[in-house]
C-alpha positions in Angstrom: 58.0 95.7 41.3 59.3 98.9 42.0 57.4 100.8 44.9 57.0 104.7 46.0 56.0 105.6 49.5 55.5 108.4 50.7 55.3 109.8 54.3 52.1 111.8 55.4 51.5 114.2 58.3 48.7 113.4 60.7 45.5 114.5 60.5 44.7 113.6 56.8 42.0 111.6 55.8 41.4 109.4 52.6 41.5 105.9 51.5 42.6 103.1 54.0 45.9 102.1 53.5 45.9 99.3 50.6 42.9 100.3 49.6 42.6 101.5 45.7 40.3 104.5 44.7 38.3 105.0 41.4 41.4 107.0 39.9 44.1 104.1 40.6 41.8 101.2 39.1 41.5 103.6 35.5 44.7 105.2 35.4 47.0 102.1 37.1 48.8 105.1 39.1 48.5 105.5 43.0 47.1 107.5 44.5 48.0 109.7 47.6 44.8 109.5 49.9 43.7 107.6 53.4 40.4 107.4 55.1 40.5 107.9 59.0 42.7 110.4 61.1 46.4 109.2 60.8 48.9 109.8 63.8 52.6 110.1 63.4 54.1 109.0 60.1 52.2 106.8 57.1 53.7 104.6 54.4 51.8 103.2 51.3 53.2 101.4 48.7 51.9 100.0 45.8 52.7 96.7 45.9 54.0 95.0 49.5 55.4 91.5 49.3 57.5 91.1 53.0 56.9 93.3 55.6 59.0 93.5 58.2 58.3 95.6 62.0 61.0 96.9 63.8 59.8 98.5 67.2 62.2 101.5 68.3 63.1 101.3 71.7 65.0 104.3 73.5 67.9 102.6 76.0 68.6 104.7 78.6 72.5 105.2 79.7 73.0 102.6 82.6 73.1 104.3 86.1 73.6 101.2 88.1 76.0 102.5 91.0 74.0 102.7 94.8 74.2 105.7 96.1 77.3 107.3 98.0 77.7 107.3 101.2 76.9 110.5 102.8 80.6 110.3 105.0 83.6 108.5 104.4 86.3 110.2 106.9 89.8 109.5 106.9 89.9 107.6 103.4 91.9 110.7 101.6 94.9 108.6 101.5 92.9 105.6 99.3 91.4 108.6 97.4 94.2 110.0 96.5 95.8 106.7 95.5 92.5 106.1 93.0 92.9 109.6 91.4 96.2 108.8 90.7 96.0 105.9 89.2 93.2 107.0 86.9 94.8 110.1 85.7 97.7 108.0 84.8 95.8 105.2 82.5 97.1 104.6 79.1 96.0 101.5 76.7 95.9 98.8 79.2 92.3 98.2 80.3 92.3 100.4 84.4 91.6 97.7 86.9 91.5 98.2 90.8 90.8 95.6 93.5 90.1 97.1 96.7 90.7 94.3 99.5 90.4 94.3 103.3 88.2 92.5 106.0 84.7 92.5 106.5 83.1 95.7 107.8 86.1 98.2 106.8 84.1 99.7 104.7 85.6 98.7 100.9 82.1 99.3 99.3 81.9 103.0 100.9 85.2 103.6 99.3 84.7 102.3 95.8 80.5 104.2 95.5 82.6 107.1 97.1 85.3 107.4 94.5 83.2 106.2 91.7 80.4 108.7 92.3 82.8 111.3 92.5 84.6 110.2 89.1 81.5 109.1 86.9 81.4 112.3 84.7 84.4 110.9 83.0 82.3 107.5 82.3 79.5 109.0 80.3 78.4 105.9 78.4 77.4 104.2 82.1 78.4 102.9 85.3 77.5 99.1 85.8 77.0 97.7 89.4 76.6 94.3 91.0 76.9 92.5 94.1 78.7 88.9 93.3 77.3 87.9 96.6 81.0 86.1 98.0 79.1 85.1 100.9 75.6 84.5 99.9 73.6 81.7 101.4 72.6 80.8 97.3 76.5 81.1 96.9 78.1 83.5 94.5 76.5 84.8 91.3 78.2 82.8 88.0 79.8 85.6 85.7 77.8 83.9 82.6 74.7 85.2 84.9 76.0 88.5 85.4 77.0 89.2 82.1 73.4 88.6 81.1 72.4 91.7 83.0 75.2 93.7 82.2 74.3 93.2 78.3 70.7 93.8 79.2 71.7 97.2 80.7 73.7 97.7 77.4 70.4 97.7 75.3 70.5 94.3 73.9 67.1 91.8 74.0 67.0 88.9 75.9 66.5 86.7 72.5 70.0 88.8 71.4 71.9 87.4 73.9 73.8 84.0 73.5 73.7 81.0 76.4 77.7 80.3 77.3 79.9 81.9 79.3 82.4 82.0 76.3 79.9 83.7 74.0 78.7 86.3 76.5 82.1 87.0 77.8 82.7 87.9 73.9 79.5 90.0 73.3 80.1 92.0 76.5 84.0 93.1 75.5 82.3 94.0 72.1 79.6 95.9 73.3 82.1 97.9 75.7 85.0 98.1 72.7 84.2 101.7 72.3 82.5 102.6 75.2 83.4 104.9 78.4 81.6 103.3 81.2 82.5 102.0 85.0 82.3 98.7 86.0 81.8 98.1 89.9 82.4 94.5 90.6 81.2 94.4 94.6 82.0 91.6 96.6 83.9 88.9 94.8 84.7 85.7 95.5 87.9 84.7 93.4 89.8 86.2 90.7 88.3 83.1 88.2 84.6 85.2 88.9 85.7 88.6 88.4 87.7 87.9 85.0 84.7 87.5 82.3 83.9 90.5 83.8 86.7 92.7 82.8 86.2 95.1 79.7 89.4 94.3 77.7 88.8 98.7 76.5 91.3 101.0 77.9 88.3 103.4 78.0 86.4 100.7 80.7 87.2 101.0 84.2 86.5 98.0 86.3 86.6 98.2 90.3 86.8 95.4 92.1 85.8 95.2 96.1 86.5 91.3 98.1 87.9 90.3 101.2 90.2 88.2 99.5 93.5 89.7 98.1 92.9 88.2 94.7 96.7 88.9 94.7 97.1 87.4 90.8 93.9 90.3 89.5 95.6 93.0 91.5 98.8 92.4 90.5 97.1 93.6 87.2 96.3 97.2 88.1 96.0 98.9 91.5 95.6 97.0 94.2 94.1 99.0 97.3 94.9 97.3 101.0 92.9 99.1 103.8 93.4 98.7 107.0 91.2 99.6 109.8 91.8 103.3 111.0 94.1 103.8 114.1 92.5 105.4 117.4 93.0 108.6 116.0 91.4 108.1 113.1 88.8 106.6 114.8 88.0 109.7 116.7 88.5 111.9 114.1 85.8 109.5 112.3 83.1 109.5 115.3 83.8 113.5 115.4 82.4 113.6 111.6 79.6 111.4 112.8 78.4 112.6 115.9 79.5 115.8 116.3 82.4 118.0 117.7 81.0 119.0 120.8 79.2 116.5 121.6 82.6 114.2 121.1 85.0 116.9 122.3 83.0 116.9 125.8 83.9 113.4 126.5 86.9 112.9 124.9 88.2 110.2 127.1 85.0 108.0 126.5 85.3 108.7 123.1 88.8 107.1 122.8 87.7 103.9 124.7 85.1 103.5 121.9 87.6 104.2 119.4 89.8 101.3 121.1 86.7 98.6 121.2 85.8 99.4 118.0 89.4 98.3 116.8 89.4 101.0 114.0 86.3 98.8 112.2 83.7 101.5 110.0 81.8 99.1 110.4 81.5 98.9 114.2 82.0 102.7 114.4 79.5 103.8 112.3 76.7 101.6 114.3 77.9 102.9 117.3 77.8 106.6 115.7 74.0 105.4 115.0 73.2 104.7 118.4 74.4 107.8 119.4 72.8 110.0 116.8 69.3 108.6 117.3 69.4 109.0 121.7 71.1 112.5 121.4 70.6 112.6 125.1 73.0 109.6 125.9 76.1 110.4 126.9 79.3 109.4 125.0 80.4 107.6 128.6 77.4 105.4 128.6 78.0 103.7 125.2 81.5 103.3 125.9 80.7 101.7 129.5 78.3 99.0 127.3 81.0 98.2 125.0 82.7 96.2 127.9 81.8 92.8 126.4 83.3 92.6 123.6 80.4 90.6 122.1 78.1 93.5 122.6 79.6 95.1 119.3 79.6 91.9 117.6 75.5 91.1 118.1 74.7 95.1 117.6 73.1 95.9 114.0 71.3 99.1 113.0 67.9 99.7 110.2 68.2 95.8 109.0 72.4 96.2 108.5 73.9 92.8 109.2 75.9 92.6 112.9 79.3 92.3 113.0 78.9 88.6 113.8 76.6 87.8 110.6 79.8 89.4 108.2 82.3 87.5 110.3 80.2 84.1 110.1 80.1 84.4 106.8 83.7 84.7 106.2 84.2 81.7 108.9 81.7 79.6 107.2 84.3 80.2 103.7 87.1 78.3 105.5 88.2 74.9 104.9 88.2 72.5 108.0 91.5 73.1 108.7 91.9 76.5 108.6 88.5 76.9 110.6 90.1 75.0 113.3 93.3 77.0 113.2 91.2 79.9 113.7 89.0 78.6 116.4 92.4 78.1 118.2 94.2 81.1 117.6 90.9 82.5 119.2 92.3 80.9 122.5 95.4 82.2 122.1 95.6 84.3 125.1 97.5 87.2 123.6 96.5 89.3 120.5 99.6 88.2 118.4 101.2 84.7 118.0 103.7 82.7 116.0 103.7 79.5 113.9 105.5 77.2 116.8 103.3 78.1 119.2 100.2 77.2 117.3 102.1 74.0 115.9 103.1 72.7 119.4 99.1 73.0 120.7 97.6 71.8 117.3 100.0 69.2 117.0 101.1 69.8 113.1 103.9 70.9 111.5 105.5 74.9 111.2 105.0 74.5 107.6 101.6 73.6 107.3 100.2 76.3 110.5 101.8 78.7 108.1 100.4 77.7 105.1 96.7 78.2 107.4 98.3 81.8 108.1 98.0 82.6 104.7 95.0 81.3 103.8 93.8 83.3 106.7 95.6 86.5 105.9 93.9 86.3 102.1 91.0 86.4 103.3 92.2 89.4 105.9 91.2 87.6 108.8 94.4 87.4 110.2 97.2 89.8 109.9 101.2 89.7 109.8 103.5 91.9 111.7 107.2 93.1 110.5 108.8 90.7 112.9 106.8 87.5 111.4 104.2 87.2 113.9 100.7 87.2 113.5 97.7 89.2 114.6 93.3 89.1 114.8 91.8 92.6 114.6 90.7 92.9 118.0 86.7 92.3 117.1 87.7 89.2 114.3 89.7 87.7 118.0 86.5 88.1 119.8 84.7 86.5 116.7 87.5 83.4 116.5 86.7 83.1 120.5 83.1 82.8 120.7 82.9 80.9 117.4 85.7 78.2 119.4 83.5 77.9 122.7 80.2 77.1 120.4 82.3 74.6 118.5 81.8 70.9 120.4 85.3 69.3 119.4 87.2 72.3 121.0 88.3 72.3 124.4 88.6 75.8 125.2 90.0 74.9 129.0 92.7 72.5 127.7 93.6 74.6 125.1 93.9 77.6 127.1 96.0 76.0 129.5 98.0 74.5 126.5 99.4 77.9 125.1 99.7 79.1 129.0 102.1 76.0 129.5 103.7 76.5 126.3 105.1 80.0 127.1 106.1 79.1 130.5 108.4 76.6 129.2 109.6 78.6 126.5 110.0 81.9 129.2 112.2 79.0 131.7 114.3 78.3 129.1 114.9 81.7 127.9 115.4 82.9 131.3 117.7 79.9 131.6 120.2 81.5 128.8 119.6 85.0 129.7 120.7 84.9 133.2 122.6 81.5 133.7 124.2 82.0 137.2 121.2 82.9 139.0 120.3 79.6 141.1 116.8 78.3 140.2 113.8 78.1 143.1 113.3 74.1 142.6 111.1 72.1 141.3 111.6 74.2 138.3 108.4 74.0 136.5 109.0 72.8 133.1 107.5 70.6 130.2 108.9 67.5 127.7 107.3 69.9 125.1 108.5 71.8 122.7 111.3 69.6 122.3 112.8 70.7 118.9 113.0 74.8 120.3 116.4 75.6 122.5 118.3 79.3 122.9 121.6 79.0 121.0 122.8 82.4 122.7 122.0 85.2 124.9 120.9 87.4 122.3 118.4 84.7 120.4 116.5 83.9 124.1 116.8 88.0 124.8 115.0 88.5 121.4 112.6 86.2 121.9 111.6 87.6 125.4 111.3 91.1 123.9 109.3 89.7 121.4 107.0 87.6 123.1 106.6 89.6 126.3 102.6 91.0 125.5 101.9 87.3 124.9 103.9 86.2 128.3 101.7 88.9 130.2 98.7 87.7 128.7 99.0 84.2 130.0 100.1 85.7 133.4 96.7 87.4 133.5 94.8 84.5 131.7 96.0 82.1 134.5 95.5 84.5 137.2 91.8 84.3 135.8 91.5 80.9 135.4 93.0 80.5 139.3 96.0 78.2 137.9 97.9 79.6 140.5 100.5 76.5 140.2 101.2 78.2 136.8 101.3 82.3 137.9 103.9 82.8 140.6 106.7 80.3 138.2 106.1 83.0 135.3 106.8 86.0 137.9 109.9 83.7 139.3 111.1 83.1 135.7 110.8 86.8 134.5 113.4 88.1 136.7 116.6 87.6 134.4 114.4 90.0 131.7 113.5 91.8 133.7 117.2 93.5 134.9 117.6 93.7 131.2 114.7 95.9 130.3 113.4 97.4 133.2 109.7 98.7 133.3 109.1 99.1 137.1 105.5 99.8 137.8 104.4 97.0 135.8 107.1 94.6 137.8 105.7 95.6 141.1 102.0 94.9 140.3 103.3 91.6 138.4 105.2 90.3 141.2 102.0 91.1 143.1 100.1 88.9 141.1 102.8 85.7 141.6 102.8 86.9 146.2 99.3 86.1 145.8 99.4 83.2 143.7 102.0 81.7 146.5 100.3 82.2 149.1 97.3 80.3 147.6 99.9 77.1 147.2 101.5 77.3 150.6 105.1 77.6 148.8 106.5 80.0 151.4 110.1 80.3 149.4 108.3 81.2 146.3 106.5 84.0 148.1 110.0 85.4 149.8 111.4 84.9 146.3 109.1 87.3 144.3 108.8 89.3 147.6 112.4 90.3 147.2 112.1 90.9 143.8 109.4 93.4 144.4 111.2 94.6 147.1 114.2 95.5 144.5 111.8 97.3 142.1 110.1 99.2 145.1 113.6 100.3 146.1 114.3 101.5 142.8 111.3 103.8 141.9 112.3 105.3 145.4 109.5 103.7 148.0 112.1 102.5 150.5 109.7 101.9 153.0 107.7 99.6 151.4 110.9 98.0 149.6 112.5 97.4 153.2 109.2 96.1 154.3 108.6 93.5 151.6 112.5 92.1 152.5 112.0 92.2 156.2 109.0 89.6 155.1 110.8 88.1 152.8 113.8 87.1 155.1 111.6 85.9 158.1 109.7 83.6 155.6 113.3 82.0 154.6 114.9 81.7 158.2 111.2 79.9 158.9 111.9 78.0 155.8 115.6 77.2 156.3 116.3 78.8 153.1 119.7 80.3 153.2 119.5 81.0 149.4 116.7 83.2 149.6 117.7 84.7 153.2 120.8 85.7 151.6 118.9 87.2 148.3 116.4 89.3 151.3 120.0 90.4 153.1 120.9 91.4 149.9 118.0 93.8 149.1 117.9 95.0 152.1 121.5 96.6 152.2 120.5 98.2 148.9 117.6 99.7 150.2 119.9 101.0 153.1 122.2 102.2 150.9 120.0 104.0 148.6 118.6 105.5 151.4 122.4 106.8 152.4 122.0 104.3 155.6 125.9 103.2 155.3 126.4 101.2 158.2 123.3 99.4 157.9 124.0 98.8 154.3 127.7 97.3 154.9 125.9 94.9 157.3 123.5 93.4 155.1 125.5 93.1 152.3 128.9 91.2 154.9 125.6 88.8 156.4 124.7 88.0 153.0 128.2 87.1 151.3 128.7 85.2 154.2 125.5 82.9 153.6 126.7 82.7 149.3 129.8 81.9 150.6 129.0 79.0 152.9 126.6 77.6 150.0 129.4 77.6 147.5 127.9 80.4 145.5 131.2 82.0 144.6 129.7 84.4 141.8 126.7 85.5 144.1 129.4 86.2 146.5 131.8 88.5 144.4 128.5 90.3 143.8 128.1 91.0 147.2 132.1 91.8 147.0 131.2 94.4 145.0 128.0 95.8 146.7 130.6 96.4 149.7 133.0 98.0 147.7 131.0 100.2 147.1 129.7 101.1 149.8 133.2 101.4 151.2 134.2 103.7 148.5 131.1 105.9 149.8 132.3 106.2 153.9 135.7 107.3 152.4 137.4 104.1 152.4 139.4 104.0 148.9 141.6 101.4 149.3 139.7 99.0 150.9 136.8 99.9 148.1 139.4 98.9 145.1 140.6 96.0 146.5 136.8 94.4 147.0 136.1 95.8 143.3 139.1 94.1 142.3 138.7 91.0 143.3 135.1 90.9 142.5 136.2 91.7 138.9 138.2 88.8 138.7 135.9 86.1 140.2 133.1 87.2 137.7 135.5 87.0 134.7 136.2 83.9 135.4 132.4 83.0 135.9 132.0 83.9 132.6 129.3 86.6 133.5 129.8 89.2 131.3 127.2 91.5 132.2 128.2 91.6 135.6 132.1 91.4 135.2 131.1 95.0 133.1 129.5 96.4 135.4 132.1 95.4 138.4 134.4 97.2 135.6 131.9 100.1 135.4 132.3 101.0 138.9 135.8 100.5 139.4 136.3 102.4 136.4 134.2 105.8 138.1 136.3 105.0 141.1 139.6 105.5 139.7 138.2 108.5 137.0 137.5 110.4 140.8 140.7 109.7 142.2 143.0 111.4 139.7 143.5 108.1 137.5 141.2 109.2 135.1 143.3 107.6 132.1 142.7 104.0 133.6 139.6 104.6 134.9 138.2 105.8 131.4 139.9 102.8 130.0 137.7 100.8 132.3 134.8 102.8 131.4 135.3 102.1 127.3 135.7 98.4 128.5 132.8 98.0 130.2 131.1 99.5 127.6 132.4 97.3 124.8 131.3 94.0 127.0 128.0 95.0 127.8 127.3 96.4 124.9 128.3 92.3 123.2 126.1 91.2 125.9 123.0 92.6 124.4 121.3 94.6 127.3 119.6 97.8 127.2 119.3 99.3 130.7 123.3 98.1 131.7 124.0 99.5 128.6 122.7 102.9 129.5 124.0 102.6 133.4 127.8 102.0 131.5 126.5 105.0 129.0 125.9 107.2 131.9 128.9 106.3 134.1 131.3 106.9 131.0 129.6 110.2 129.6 130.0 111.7 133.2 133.8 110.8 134.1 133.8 112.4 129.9 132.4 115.5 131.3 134.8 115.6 134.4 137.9 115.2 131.6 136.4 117.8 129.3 135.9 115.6 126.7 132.2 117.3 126.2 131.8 116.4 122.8 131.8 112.1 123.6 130.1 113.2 126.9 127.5 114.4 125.0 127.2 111.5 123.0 127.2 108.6 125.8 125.0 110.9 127.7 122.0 111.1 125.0 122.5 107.5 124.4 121.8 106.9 127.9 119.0 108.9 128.1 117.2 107.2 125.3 117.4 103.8 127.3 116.5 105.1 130.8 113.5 107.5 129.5 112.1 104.6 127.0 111.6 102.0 130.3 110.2 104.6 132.4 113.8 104.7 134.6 113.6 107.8 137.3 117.5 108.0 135.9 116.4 109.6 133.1 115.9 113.1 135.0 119.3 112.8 136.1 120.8 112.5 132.9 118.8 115.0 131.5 120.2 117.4 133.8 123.5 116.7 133.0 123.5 117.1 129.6 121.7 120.6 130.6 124.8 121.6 132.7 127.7 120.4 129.8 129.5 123.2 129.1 129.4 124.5 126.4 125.7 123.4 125.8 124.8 120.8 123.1 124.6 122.1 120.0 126.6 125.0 120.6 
């Protein structure tokens, strides 16, 4: 049956709806009339067979998104990378995955950018925490898309049960839609990928501490890093306050440094500071001594530093949870795969497989020379976590890496500088057996490389009182030592070993590294002292019987005279202590000593007499096969002749000596032959390649801190005409 309805403004009255009046019974037509007040809108029909209710229901946009941090300093580089990438979207579907470790503050950066970009998302901005670390475990994408099409409008009897089905509805529902996604906290890329609008007009921001390297690799993948000290500063100065930061900028920068660059850790120390206005910056920096402190700290209910590093620790496999319970020992801040293989006992292979799984998850990072690193706070983290764990023995595995690196420091030594006799026992281990120095430059590389690590188990021993371990690690260093030369921390290294052999009674390892502080005393120009620590040095050896080390004390001694422009004396020590190499067979130590007199000789006036020692020192350390030395000997002889009107032969001496050390691999003779060539240059008029060696020169001596660095310096001022013009 047809029907008519017809739609009646409020406020009318008549018959009830359904009901017929008098007029509808006689004429069989209907009737327009209710009974009662009506409200809003009325429909009558004749005849109703199926009624059907739908109930309107107004769906707000979705505004899901926390709110934006209130600061977010020194992220303009990541900001700028974001507005980039958006403004350069075409028909794929935008996807970024913002990675880095706990408390660096990924979240801050995505509400940040997102806040700042949602007017281009009108249709919504979805938000949800995945919960990677969550004690329930992480949130199942068929459960989160649940929410997500509840925020979309649809019923909870409209949406399916499967994750297939869902996943399907969702990509519909957001076909045509402009909205932002914000996927917080992730777990895996398996989690996050349901979750993806397939729209170009959807963008979908993804936040973990894993890389997720497979997702990223599908869009913008953003690395960050913690902020360097400057950025630090520059961070707590947005926090706190200028002036009040400004005022104690020297505090400030020690916070900066024990914060290791971590938002996280510098924002709850900003807190503290905010809310005691009268604390000083030097206080808070004074309390951040243990390093633990700043792990435990947490501000208004935020979890500590140690609750977001647990979590991530608890993540691990067993393996790689004890690989990072030992690197946690490690008693430097870097460290390589043999080092951790020898002490675990496994393979290279399989410690670098843990490396990775460790770096995914930004717990451990690499550096350019294939090392690895904690963040300074995530080493504190691995360190406390290995002394609570019962199957680790911190002391044994301590002393483990210490032992490891003295080997590997002997035997790098050992190539370095062969001809230098060896203070015996030599301390040494059976382990590792597979790692050797094929040449000079390998065992040179590996010094430079591992030298923070080397003076971290120096110090770690000296803690520990393994004195038996200390003074053979200041004994060992000497051959790197005259390589790279970095004086002030020599002298108060060598101090370290003096002490540490006195403790063990070995009275020829105490004149040893008494002499070779002595040298470095001589050189940064405290003769006094110098002489004094040799004087010591040689009545320990005559006690001792020692002629090798009386002869090394002679030795230093004559330099010190020397240096000091004491001639005689000089020529004295240097004849005494040839004489002593001599009788022990030491010919090589002995044409050094040749050549020590020579000089010296060439000094009081005595030419002839000074290039016949040079001469014949040259030849015996040719034939020794020391090359550094035989360049040197060359170097010398070389300025000799350059000041005695053979400058053609001595400058073909010079280029010599320079082509040898420079094989040989060793920065400060390099510069000494640099300086020694660029000067008899200058003398020639050759200021162009003066200029040249002389700059080169000055780059070695200023970078290790050499007082020579002045003098050649003022050189360069005085070529004629002046560099550059």
């Amino acid at each position: 049956m047809r029907y008519k309805k017809k739609f009646l403004k409020g406020g009318r009255t008549g018959a009830g709806v359904g009901e017929q009046t008098a007029g509808e019974r006689n004429t069989g037509t209907t009737q327009n009339s209710v009974s009662g007040p009506v409200h809003g809108s009325l429909v009558q029909a004749g005849t109703i067979q199926n009624v059907h209710l739908h109930t309107h229901r107004d769906i707000p946009v979705p505004s899901q998104l926390p709110g934006s941090p209130p600061f977010l300093p020194c992220r303009g580089d990541e900001l700028t990378a974001l507005d980039g990438f958006l403004a350069h979207t075409g028909t794929e579907p935008p996807l970024v995955v913002i990675s880095g470790p706990g408390g660096v503050g990924k979240s801050a950066l995505a509400l940040r950018w997102l806040h700042r970009v949602r007017d281009r998302f009108p249709d919504g901005q979805l938000y949800v925490d995945l919960g990677a670390f969550d004690a329930a475990g992480p949130v199942p994408p068929e459960t989160v898309l649940a929410w997500f099409l509840a925020a979309l409008g649809l019923a909870d009897d409209e949406i399916p049960e499967g994750l297939a089905r869902r996943e399907a509805l969702f990509r519909t529902h957001t076909a045509q839609r402009r909205i932002a996604v914000l996927l917080d906290n992730a777990v895996s890329g398996g989690q996050v990928r349901p979750l993806v609008s397939s729209a170009p007009t959807a963008l979908t921001v993804v936040t973990s501490r894993w890389r997720l390297p497979r997702l990223a690799g599908e869009g913008l993948s953003v690395d960050m890093h913690p902020w360097d000290v400057e950025q630090s500063v520059e961070a707590l100065t947005a926090l706190v306050g200028k002036d009040r930061v400004s005022a104690e900028i020297t505090a400030t920068h020690q916070i900066a440094t024990a914060c290791g660059g971590l938002p996280l850790a510098l924002s709850m120390i900003a807190a503290q500071l905010r809310t005691h206005p009268r604390r000083s910056v030097a206080r808070e920096a004074d309390r951040l001594g243990d390093d633990t402190r700043l792990l435990r700290m947490s501000v208004d209910g935020d979890p500590a530093l140690q609750a977001v590093f647990d979590s991530s620790y608890r993540s691990l496999d067993e393996d790689t949870a004890r690989a990072y319970r030992l690197c946690g020992l490690h008693p430097g801040p870097r460290f390589g795969a043999e080092v951790l293989a020898d002490v675990s006992g496994t393979t290279e292979d399989d410690v670098e497989e843990t490396f990775d799984r460790l770096a995914e998850m930004h717990l451990l990072g690499e550096e350019d020379d294939g090392s690895h690193r904690f963040h300074d706070l995530v080493r504190a983290h691995a360190r406390a976590t290995a002394r609570l764990d019962d199957g680790t023995d911190e002391e044994a595995v301590t002393r483990r890496f210490v032992e490891w690196y003295l080997t590997m420091t002997v035997r790098a030594t050992d190539v370095v500088h062969p001809h230098r006799w060896k203070l015996e026992p030599h301390f040494t281990l059976g382990a590792p057996e597979h790692r050797s120095f094929a040449t000079t430059r390998e065992a040179m590389a590996w010094l430079r490389r591992e030298q923070r690590s080397i003076r971290h188990c120096v110090l770690e021993a000296r803690e520990r009182e393994w004195h038996e371990l200390v003074w053979p690690f200041c004994e060992a260093l000497w051959g790197f030592f005259l390589h790279h030369r970095d004086y002030a921390d020599w002298i108060r290294l060598q101090q370290l070993g003096i002490d540490s052999a006195i403790h063990c009674g070995h009275r020829i390892a105490e004149a040893r590294l008494r002499s070779q502080r002595g040298y470095a005393l001589a050189k940064s120009g405290d003769y006094q002292q110098a002489i004094a620590e040799n004087e010591l040095a040689l009545r320990l050896a005559r006690a001792e019987g020692h002629d090798a080390s009386a002869a090394t004390a002679l030795s230093q001694l004559g330099r010190a005279a020397r240096d000091n422009n004491d001639l005689p004396a000089a020529l004295g020590y240097y004849r005494q202590a040839r004489d002593l190499e001599a009788r022990l067979g030491h010919r090589r130590n002995a044409a050094l000593l040749s050549r020590r007199v020579g000089q010296v000789l060439s000094r009081s006036g005595r030419l002839a007499e000074s290039i016949a020692e040079l001469s014949g020192a040259a030849g015996v350390l040719e034939e020794s096969g020391d090359s550094v030395q035989h360049s040197r000997t060359l170097m010398v002889l070389g300025t000799l002749l350059t000041q005695h009107d053979r400058q053609q032969e001595g400058l073909g001496l010079l280029r010599e000596a320079l082509r040898i050390i420079t094989a040989a691999g060793s920065p400060h003779y390099t510069a000494e032959v640099l300086f020694a060539l660029g000067e008899a240059e200058a003398s020639a008029g050759d200021v162009t390649e003066s200029a040249a060696h002389l700059n080169r020169a000055y780059e070695h001596f200023s970078s290790a801190g050499d007082p020579r660095s002045d003098e050649v310096l003022a050189r360069l001022r005085n070529l004629s005409p002046p560099v550059g013009g």
